[in-house]
C-alpha positions as a LaTeX table, in Angstrom:
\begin{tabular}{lrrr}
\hline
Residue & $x$ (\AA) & $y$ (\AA) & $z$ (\AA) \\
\hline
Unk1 & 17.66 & $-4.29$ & $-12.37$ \\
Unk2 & 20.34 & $-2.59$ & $-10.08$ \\
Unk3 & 21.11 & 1.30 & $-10.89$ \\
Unk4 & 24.11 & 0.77 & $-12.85$ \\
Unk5 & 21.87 & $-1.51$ & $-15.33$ \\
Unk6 & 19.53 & 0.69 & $-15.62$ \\
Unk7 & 22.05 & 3.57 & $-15.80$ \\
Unk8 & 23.15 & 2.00 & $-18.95$ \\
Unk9 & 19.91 & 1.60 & $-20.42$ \\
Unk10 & 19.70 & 5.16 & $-19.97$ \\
Unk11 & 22.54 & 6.02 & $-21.54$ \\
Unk12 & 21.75 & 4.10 & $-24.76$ \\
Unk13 & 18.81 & 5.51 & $-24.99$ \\
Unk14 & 20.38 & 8.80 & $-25.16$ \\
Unk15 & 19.62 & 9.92 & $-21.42$ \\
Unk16 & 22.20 & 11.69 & $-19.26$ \\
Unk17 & 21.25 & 9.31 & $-15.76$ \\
Unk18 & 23.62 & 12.37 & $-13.92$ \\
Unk19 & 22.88 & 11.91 & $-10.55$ \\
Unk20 & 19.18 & 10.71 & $-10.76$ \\
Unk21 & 18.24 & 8.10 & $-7.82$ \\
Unk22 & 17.02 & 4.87 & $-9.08$ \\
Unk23 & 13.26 & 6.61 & $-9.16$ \\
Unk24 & 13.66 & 9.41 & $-10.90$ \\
Unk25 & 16.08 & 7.71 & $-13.32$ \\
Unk26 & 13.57 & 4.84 & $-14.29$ \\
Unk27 & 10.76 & 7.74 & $-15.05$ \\
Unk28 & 13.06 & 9.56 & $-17.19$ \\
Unk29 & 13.64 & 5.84 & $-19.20$ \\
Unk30 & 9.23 & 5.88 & $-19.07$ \\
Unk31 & 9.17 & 9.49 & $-20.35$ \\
Unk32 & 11.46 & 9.10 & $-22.78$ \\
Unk33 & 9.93 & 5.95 & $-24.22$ \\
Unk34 & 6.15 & 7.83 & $-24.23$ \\
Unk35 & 4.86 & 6.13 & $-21.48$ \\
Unk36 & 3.60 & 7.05 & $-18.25$ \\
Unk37 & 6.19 & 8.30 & $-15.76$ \\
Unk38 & 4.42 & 6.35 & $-12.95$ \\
Unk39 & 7.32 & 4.02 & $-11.86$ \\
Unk40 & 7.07 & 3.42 & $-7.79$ \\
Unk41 & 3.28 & 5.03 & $-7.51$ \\
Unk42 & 0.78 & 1.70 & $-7.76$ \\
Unk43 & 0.60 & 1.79 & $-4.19$ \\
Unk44 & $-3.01$ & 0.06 & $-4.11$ \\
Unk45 & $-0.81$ & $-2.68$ & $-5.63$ \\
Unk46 & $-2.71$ & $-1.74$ & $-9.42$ \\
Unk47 & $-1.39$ & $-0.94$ & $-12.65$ \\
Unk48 & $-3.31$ & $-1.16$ & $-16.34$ \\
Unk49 & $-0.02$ & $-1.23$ & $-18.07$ \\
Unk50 & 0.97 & $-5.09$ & $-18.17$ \\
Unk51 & 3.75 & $-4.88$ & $-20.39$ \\
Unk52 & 5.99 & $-2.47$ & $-18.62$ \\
Unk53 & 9.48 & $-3.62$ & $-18.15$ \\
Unk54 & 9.57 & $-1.71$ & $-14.14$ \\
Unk55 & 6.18 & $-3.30$ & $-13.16$ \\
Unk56 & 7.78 & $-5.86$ & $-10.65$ \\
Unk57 & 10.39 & $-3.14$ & $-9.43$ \\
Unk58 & 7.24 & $-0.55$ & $-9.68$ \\
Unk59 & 5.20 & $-2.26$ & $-6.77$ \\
Unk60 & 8.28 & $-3.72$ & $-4.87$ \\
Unk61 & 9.53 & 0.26 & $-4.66$ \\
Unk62 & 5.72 & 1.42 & $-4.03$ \\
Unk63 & 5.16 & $-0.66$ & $-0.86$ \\
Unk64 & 8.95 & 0.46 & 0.35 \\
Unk65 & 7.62 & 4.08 & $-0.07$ \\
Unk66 & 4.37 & 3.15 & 1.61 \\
Unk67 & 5.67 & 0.83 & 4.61 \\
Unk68 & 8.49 & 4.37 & 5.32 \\
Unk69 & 5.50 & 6.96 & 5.08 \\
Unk70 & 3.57 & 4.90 & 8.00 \\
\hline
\end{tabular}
């Protein structure tokens, strides 16, 4: 999903997306929805929660993060 996708989804879930970086914006959507705010930090590649609608964005975004720390 690109940022102004999911900046939409915010928005009809009643989130203000503001100025919130793809990241932070997708956790907001997690918190808001009673899950784990966890997008983009399965950077051993693992993650219990199967049905989450970020998962292939989550480790895509985690090993970015990674590969840039190293």
């Amino acid at each position: 999903m690109n940022l102004e996708e999911i900046r939409v989804l915010a928005q009809t879930r009643g989130l203000n997306p503001g100025k919130l970086n793809k990241r932070d914006l997708i956790r907001a959507i997690q918190r808001g929805e009673g899950n784990f705010a966890c997008f983009a930090t399965a950077f051993d590649g693992i993650c219990d929660q199967l049905a989450c609608t970020w998962r292939q964005d989550c480790f895509r975004e985690a090993k970015r993060l990674m590969q840039a720390q190293a």
